[in-house]
C-alpha positions as CSV (number, residue, x, y, z in Angstrom):
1,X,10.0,6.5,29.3
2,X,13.1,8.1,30.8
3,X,12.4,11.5,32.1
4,X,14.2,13.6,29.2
5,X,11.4,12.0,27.0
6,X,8.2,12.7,29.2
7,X,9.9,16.5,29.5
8,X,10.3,16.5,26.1
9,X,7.2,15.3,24.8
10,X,5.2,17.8,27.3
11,X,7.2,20.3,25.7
12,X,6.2,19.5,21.9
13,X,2.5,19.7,23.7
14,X,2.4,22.9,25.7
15,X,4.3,24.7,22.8
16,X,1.6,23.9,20.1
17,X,-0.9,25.3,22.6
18,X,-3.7,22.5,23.0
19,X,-3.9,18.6,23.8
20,X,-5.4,16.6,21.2
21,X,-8.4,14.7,21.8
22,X,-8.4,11.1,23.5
23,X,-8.1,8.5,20.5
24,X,-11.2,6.6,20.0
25,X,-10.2,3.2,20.0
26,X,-7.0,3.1,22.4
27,X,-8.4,6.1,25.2
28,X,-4.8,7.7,25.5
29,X,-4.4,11.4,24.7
30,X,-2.3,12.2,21.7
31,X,0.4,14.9,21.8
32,X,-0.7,18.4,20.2
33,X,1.2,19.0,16.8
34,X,5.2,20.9,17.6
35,X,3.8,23.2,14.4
36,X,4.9,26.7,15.6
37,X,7.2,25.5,18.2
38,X,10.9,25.8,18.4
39,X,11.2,21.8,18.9
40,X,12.3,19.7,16.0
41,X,11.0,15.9,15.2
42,X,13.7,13.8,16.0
43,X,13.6,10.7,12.9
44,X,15.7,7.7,13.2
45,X,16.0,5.1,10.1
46,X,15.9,0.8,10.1
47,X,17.3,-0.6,7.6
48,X,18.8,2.4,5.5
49,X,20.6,0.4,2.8
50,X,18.8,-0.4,-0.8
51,X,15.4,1.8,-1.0
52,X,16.2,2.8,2.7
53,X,19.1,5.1,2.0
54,X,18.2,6.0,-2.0
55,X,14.6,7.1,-0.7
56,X,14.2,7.6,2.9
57,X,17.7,9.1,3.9
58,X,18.6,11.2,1.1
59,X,14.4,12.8,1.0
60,X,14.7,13.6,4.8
61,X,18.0,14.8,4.3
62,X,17.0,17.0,1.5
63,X,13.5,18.4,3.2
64,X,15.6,18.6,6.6
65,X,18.1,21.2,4.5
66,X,15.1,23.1,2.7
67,X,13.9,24.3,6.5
68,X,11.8,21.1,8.0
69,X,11.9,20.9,11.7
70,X,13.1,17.6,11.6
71,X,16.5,16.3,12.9
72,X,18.4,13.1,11.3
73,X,19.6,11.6,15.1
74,X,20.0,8.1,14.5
75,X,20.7,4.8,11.9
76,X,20.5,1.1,12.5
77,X,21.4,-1.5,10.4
78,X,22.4,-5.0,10.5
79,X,24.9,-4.5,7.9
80,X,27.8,-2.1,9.0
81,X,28.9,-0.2,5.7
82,X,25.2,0.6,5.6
83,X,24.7,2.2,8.6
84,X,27.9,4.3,8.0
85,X,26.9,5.0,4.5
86,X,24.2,6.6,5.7
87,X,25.5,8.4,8.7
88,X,28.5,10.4,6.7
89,X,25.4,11.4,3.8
90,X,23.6,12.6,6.9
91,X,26.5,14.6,7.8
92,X,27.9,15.6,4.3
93,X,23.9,17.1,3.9
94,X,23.1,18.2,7.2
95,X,26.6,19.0,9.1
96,X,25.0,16.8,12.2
97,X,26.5,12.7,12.0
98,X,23.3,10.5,13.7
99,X,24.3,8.0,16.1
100,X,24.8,4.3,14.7
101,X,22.8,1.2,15.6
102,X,23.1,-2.7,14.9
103,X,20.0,-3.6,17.3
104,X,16.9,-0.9,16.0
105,X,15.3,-1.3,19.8
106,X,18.3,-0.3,21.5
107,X,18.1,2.6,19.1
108,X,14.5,3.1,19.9
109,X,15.3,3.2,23.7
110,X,17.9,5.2,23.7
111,X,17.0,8.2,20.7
112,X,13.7,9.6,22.3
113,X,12.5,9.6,18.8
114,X,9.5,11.4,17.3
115,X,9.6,9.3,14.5
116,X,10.7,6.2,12.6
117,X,11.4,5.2,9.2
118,X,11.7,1.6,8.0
119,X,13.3,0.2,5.1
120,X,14.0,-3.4,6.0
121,X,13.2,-6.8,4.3
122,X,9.4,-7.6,4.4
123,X,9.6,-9.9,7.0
124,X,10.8,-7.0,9.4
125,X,8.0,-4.6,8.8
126,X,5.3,-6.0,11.4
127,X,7.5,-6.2,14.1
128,X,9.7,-2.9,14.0
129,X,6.2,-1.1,13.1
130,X,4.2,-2.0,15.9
131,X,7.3,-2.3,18.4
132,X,7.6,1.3,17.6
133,X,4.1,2.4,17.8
134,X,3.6,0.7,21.0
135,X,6.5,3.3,22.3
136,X,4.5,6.0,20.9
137,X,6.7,7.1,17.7
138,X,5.6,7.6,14.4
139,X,6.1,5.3,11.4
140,X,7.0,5.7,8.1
141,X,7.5,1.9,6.9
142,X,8.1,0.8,3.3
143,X,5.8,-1.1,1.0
144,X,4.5,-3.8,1.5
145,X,3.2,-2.6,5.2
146,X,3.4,-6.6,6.0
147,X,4.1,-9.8,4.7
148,X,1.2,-11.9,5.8
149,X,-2.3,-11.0,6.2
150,X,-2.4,-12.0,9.8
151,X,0.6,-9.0,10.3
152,X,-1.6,-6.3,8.0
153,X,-4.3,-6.9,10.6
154,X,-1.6,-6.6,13.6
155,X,-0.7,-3.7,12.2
156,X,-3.6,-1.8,11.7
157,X,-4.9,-2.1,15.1
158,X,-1.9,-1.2,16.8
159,X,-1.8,1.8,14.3
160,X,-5.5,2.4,15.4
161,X,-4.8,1.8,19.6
162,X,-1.7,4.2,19.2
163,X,-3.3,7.2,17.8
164,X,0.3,7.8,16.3
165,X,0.7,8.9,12.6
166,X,1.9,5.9,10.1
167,X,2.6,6.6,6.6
168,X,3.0,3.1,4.3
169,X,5.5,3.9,1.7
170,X,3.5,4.1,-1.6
171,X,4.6,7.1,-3.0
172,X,1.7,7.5,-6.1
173,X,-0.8,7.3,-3.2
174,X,0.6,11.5,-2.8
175,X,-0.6,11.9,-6.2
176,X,-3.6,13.9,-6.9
177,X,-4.8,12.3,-9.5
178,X,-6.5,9.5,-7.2
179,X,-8.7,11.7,-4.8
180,X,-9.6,13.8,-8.2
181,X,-10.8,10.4,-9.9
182,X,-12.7,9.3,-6.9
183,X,-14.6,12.2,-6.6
184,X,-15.4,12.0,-10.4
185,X,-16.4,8.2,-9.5
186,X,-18.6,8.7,-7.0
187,X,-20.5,11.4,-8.4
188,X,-21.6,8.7,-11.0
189,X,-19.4,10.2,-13.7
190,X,-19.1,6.4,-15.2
191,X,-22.4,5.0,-14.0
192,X,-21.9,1.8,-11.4
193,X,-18.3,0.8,-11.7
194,X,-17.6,-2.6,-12.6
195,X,-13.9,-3.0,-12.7
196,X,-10.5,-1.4,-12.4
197,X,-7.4,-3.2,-14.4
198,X,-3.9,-2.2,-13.7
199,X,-0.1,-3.6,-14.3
200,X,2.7,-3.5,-13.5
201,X,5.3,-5.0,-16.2
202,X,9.4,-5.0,-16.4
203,X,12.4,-6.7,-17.9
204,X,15.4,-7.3,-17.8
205,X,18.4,-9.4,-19.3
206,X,19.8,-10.9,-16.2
207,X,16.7,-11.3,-14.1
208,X,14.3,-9.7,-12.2
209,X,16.4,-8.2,-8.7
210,X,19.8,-10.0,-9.9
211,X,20.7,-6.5,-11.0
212,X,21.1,-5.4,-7.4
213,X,25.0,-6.5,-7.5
214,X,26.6,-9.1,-5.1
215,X,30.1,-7.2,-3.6
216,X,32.7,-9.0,-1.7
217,X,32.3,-6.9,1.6
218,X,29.1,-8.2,1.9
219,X,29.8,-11.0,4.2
220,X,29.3,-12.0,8.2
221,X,31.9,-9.9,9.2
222,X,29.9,-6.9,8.1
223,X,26.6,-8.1,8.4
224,X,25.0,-9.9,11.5
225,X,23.4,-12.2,9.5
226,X,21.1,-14.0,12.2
227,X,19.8,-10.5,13.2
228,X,19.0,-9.7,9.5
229,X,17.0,-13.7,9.2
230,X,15.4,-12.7,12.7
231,X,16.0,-16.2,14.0
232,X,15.7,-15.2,17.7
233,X,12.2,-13.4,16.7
234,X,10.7,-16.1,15.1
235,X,10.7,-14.6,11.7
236,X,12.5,-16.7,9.5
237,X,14.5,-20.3,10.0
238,X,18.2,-20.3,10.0
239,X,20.2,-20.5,6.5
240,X,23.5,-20.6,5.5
241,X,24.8,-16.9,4.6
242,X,24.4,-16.0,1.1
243,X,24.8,-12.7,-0.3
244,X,22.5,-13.5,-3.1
245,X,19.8,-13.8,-0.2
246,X,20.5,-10.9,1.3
247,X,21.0,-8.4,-1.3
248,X,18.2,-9.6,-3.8
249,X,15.6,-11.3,-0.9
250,X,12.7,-10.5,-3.1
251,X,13.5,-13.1,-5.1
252,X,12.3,-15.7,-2.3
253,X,9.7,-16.5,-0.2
254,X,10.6,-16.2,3.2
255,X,11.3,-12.7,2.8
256,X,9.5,-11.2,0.2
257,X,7.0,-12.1,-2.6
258,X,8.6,-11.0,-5.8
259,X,6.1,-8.8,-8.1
260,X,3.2,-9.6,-5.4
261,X,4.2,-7.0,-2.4
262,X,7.0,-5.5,-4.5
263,X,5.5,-4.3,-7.7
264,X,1.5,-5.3,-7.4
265,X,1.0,-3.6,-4.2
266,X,2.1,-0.2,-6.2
267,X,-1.0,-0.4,-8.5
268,X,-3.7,-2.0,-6.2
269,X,-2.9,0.4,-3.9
270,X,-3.9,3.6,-5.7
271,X,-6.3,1.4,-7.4
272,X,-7.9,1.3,-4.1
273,X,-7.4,4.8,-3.4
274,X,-9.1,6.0,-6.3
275,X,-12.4,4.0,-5.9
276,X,-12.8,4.0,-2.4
277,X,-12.8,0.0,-2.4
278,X,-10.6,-1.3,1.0
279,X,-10.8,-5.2,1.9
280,X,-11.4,-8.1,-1.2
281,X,-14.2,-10.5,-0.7
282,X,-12.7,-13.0,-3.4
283,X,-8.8,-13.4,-4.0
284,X,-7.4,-15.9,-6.8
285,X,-3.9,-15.8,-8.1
286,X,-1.9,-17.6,-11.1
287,X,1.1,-17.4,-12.8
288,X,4.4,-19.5,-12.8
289,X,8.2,-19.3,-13.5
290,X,7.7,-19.6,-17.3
291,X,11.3,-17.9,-18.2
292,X,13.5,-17.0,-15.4
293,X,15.2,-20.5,-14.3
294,X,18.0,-18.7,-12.2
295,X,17.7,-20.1,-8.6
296,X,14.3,-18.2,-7.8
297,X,11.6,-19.2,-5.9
298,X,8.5,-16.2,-7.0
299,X,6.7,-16.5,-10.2
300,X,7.9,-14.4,-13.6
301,X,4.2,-14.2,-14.8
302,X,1.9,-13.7,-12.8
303,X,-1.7,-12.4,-12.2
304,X,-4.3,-11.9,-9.4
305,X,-8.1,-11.0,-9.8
306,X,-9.5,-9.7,-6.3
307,X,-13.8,-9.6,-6.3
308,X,-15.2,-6.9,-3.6
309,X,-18.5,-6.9,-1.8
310,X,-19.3,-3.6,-3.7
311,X,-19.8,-5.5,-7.2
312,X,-16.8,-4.4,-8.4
313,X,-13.6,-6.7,-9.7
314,X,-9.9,-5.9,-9.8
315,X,-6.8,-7.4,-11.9
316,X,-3.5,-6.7,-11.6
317,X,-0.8,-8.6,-14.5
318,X,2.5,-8.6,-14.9
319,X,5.4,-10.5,-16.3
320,X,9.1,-9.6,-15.3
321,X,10.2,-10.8,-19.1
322,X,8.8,-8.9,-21.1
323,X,7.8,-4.5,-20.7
324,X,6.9,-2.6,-23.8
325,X,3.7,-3.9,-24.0
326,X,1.9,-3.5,-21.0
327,X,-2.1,-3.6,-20.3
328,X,-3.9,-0.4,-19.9
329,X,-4.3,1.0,-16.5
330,X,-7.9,1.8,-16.1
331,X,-11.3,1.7,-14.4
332,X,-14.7,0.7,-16.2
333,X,-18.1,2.0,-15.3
334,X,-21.6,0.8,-17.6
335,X,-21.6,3.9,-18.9
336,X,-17.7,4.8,-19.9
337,X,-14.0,4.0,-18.5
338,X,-11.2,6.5,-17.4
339,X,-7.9,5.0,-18.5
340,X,-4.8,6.1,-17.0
341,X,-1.2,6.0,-18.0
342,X,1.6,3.6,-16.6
343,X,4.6,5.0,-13.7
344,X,3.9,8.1,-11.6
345,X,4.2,10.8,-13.5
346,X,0.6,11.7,-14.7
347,X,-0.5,15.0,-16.2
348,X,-3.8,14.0,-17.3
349,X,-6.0,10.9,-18.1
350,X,-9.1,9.4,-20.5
351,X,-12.1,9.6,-20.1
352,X,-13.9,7.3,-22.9
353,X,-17.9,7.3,-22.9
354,X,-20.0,4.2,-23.9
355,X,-21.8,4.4,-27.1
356,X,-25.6,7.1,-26.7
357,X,-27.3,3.5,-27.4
358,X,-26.3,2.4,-23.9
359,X,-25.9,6.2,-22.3
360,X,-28.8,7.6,-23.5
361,X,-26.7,10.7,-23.9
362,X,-25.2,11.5,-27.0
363,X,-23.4,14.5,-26.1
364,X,-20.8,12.7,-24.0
365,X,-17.5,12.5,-25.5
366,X,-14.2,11.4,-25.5
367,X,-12.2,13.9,-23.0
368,X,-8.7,14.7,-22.1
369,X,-8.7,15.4,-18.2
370,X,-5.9,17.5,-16.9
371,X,-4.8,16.3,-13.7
372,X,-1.4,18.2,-11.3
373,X,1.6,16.6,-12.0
374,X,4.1,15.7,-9.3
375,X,7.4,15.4,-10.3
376,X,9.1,13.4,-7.0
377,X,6.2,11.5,-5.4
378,X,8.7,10.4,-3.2
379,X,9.7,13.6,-1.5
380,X,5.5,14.3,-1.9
381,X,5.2,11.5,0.3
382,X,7.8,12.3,2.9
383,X,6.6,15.7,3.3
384,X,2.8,14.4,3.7
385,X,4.2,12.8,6.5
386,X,6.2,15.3,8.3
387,X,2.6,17.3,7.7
388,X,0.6,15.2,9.5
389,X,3.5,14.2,12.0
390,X,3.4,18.3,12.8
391,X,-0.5,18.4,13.3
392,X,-0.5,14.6,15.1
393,X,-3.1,13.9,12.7
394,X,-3.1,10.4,11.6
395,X,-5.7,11.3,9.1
396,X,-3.7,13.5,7.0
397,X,-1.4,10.6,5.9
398,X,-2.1,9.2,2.2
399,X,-1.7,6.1,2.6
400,X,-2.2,5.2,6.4
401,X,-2.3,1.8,8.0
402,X,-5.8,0.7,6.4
403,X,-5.5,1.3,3.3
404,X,-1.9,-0.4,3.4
405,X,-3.8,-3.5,5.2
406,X,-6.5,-3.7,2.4
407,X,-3.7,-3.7,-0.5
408,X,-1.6,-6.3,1.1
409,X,-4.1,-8.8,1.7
410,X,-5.2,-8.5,-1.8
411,X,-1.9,-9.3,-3.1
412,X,-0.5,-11.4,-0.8
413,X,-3.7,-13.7,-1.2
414,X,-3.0,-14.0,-4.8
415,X,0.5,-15.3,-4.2
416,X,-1.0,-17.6,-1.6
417,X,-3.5,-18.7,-4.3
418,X,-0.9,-19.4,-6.7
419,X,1.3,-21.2,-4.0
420,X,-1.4,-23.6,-2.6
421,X,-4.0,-23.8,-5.6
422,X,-6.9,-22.4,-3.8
423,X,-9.2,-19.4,-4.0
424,X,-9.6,-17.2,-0.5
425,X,-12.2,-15.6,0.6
426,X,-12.0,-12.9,3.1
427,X,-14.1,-11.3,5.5
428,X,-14.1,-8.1,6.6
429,X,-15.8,-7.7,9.8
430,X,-13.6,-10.2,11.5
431,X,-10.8,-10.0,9.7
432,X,-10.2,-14.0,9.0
433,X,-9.8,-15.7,5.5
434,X,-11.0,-19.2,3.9
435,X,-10.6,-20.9,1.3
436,X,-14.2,-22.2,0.5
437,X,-17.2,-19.7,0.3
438,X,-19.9,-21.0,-1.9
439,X,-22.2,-18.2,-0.7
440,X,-20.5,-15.6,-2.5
441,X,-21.7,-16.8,-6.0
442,X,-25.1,-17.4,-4.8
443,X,-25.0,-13.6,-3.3
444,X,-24.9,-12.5,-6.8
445,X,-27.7,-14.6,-7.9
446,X,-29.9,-14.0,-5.5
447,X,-30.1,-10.3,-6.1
448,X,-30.3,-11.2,-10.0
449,X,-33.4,-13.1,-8.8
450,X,-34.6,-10.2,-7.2
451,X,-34.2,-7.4,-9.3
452,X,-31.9,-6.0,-6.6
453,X,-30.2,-2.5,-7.1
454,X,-26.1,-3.0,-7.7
455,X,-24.2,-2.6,-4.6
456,X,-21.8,0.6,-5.3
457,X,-18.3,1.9,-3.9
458,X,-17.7,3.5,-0.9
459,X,-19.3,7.4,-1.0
460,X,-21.6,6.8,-4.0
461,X,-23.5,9.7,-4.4
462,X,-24.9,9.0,-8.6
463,X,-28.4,7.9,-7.5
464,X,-29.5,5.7,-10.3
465,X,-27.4,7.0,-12.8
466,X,-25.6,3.8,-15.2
467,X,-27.1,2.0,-12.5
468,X,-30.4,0.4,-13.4
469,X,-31.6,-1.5,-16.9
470,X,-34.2,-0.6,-18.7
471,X,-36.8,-3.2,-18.9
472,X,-37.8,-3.6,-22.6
473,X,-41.7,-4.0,-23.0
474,X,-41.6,-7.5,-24.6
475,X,-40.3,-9.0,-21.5
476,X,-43.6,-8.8,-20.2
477,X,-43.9,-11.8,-22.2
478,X,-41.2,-13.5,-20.0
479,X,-42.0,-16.3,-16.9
480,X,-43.1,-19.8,-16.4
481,X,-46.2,-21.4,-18.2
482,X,-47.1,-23.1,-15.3
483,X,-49.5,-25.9,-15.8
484,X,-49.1,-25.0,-20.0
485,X,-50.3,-21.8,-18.9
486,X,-49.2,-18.7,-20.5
487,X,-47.9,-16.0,-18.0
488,X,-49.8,-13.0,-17.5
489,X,-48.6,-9.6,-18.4
């Protein structure tokens, strides 16, 4: 660290008045939050060009203008018109052009940045994240967080050694509406929850991503197209340029995962969120390329069903062919469901009891919840962010580095299932997946066997409540007749 950044840095501390304690895992001392300094977070942006620039410029641009103490110092992007896109909106909004950058760590060397935003292909993400938290700078990287398990893991433990805040970039995860329904879950409001369902279902004439147009100035002149596969890293294998790769990558497999990491990872995210559930023990995905024959290599249809050690089983559908007819979004509990509406843009939600014959209550009623809306979850994100970036607290962030590691490897193990016709298993304490587990059936009927209470999600605090069956009298008249023996009662 050059000797403007250590000055710096001890600035942002001794202004906020204090030294934040040691982090836990990684025994280095955090700075103290810059809140109610003078000093402004300096932010630099990879990859401003698709989501990068539409989401993370013009947000940081706008908050910047509206009085955050954040400057916009510095772009990097492989693809030149990009870059300068992005440096002359900077300007245009904030009167300061940032510096621009073709190589992101020569632009982390040189920027002493405070933070980092990423918007790059998925097969960027683990690198540029943990290269910049190993230098002590924030991150604010685009969904997916990774593209492989092995990278979520990477991730989060560099996230957890660096005491730095990361933000992963789904936006609903700002919402309310998901801290609201896991405290109504947890208090037992739906008995023992069994299963949440969500979706996330488009359309389109042309093809799912084609409509990101192909221009001419897209080409290796403008674009340094080995730095964008990451040949020299090891990311991806050299390929002929072609635009279609670049501009609509999600279409194929060595850079992203179609509706897998960038749709499903939306919805099992704040699926996650709302019921406390992290890591899957059980992932199987299906699906197939049933409509859109149009060079692609990710599935149109396509389905995964994740089964977690708490008892509870998730489902995310979609097809990219067909939209207007989408599954409910909901969560079910033995004694009544809460079913939510599709985008972002909630104001309230269902709550739908079971029938008295099964409650045992026959006051409980159908009931309209109201919930806050947020009109930009975006900009609700971004300033989350900058929040917890001003108080160094890596807690504040909605959707940090564990959560993002949990959703990932749910979703990125059903593709996986899909590609390679297997079923994967994952466990959490070690962090490693198989494919063959023939305890995890057995688990469940073994506690069948012996009348064992229902495992429950993270935080349950409902007692017994939609939790335990009631044991009719005649099946005292259940059991073996050993010998021709009739049981006794």
């Amino acid at each position: 660290m050059s000797n403007k950044q250590s000055n710096r840095r001890g600035f942002l501390k001794t202004t906020a008045g204090a030294i934040a304690a040691s982090s836990v895992l990684s025994g280095t001392s955090k700075a103290a939050a810059p809140a109610g300094s003078n000093a402004n977070l300096r932010i630099g942006f990879i990859g401003p060009g698709g989501r990068g620039f539409g989401a993370h410029v013009k947000r940081l641009a706008k908050l910047q203008v509206e009085g955050e103490k954040i400057e916009l110092v510095a772009v990097c992007d492989v693809y030149n018109k990009h870059a300068e896109r992005a440096a002359e909106y900077i300007k245009k909004e904030t009167g300061f052009k940032p510096t621009q950058y073709e190589d992101y760590l020569e632009m982390i060397e040189k920027e002493d940045l405070d933070g980092v935003c990423i918007g790059t292909p998925d097969h960027w993400h683990a690198k540029q994240t943990i290269d910049c938290l190993q230098r002590g700078i924030h991150v604010y990287c685009e969904k997916p967080m990774t593209k492989t398990v092995t990278e979520a893991i990477d991730v989060m433990k560099a996230w957890q050694k660096s005491g730095k805040v990361m933000q992963v970039g789904v936006q609903s995860t700002s919402l309310p509406l998901w801290d609201q329904v896991n405290g109504m879950l947890t208090a037992g409001k739906l008995g023992k929850v069994l299963t949440y369902q969500t979706e996330f279902f488009r359309n389109s004439a042309m093809g799912q991503w084609r409509y990101y147009a192909l221009e001419p100035e897209m080409n290796p002149k403008n674009i340094n197209w080995k730095k964008w596969l990451g040949v020299a890293e090891g990311l991806a294998e050299y390929e002929d340029f072609d635009r279609a790769k670049y501009k609509q990558w999600r279409r194929f497999w060595p850079y992203g995962s179609g509706m897998f990491t960038d749709l499903f990872v939306h919805r099992t995210t704040t699926m996650l969120k709302a019921t406390g559930l992290r890591f899957p023990g059980r992932v199987c995905g299906a699906g197939g390329i049933f409509l859109e024959y149009d060079g692609r290599d990710v599935p149109d249809v396509a389905t995964v069903v994740a089964d977690f050690k708490e008892g509870v089983q998730g489902l995310v559908t979609a097809t990219m062919a067909c939209q207007n007819t989408p599954i409910k979004q909901l969560i079910r509990g033995h004694f009544g469901s809460l079913v939510f509406g599709t985008g972002e843009k909630f104001a309230g939600f269902d709550y739908i009891p079971e029938r008295p014959q099964v409650t045992r209550n026959s006051k409980l009623k159908d009931e309209r919840i109201p919930t806050e809306r947020v009109e930009d979850t975006t900009y609700a994100h971004f300033k989350n962010w900058l929040e917890a970036m001003y108080a160094d607290d890596p807690s504040m962030c909605n959707n940090d580095p564990l959560l993002g590691a949990a959703a990932i490897t749910t979703v990125i193990l059903g593709a996986q299932s899909y590609r390679e016709g297997k079923v994967f298993f994952f466990d959490d304490e070690n962090y490693t997946v198989s494919d063959t587990n023939p305890s995890w059936a057995k688990n469940w009927e073994q506690m069948s066997e012996k009348r064992a209470k229902p495992h429950h999600i993270p935080g349950w605090q409902g007692g017994d409540k939609g939790s335990v069956l009631e044991e009719p009298d005649y099946m005292k008249l259940a059991g073996p007749w050993v010998d021709g023996k009739e049981p006794t009662p």
